[in-house]
N, C-alpha and C positions, 0 to 999 in steps of 0.2 A: 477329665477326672480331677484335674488340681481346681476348675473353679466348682465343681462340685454338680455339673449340671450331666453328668452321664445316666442317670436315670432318664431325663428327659432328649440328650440329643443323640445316645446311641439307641441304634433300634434292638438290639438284646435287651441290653438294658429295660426300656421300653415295657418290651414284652414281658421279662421276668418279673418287674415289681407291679404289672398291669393287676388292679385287684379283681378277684374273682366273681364279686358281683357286677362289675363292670364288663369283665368276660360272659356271663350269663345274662346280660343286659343285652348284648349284641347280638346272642345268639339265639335269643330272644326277636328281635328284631330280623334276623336272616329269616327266619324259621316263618315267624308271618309272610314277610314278603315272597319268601318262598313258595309255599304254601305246603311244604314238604320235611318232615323231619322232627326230632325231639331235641331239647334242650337238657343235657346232663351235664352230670359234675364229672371231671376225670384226672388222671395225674399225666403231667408231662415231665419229660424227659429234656434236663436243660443241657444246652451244648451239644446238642443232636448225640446222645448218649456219651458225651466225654467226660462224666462223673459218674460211671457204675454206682448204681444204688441210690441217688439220690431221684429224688422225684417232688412238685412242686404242685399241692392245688392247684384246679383248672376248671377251665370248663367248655363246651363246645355242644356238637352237634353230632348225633346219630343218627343215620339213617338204616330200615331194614334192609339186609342183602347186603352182596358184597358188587359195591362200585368202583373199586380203585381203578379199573380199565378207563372206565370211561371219564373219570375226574382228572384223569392226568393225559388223556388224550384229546381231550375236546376240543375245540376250535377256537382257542383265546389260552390266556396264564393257564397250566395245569393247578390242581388241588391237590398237597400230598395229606392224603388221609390213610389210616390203620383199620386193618379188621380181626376181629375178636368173636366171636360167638354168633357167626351167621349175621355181623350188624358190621355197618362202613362208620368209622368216628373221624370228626372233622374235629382237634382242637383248637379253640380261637386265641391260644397262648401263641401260637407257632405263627398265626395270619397277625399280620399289618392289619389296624383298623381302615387304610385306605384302600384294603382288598377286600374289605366287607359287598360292596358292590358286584365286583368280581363273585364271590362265593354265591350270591341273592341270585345271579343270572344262572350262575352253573346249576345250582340246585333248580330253580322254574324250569330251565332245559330238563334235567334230568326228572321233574315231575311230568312235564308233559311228555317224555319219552316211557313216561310209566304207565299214564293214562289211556 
């Protein structure tokens, strides 16, 4: 904090000043390689809700249906995603960019477990 570089070597940090088109850029990117999924805007919840009420530009990935079973059980890192209106949302505020790979396999699995 004192030499000033916590935005770059804490991963909170990291994540919270990550710009949103940069978050919609990746998720962008998952969603091809996927071959499964929408890229939307959404709001997160910083400090795994230890600010009631605040909330922070985002953005990530919906998919239809609710998959939380299967994203957190699968056979590798779980994926902790939310569901809301009959749809699963991934957002990539919350994902390390070095788990973007991670996210690309779990989704291809879970399309091809669709197909």
């Amino acid at each position: 904090y004192l030499d000033g570089r916590a935005a770059t070597d804490i991963a909170f940090w990291q994540m919270v000043s990550a710009p949103v088109d940069a978050l919609r850029a990746r998720a962008a990117d998952i969603v091809e390689a996927a071959g499964i999924g929408e890229v939307v805007d959404t709001e997160a919840v910083p400090g795994a809700g230890s600010a009631p009420g605040v909330t922070i530009p985002s953005a990530g990935i919906a998919l239809d249906g609710d998959h939380l079973e299967l994203l957190r059980t699968i056979d590798h890192p779980p994926i902790v995603a939310r569901t809301r209106d009959r749809r699963t949302y991934i957002d990539l505020r919350s994902v390390h960019p070095c788990d973007d790979p991670v996210s690309t396999y779990t989704l291809r699995h879970l399309a091809a477990l669709r197909a």
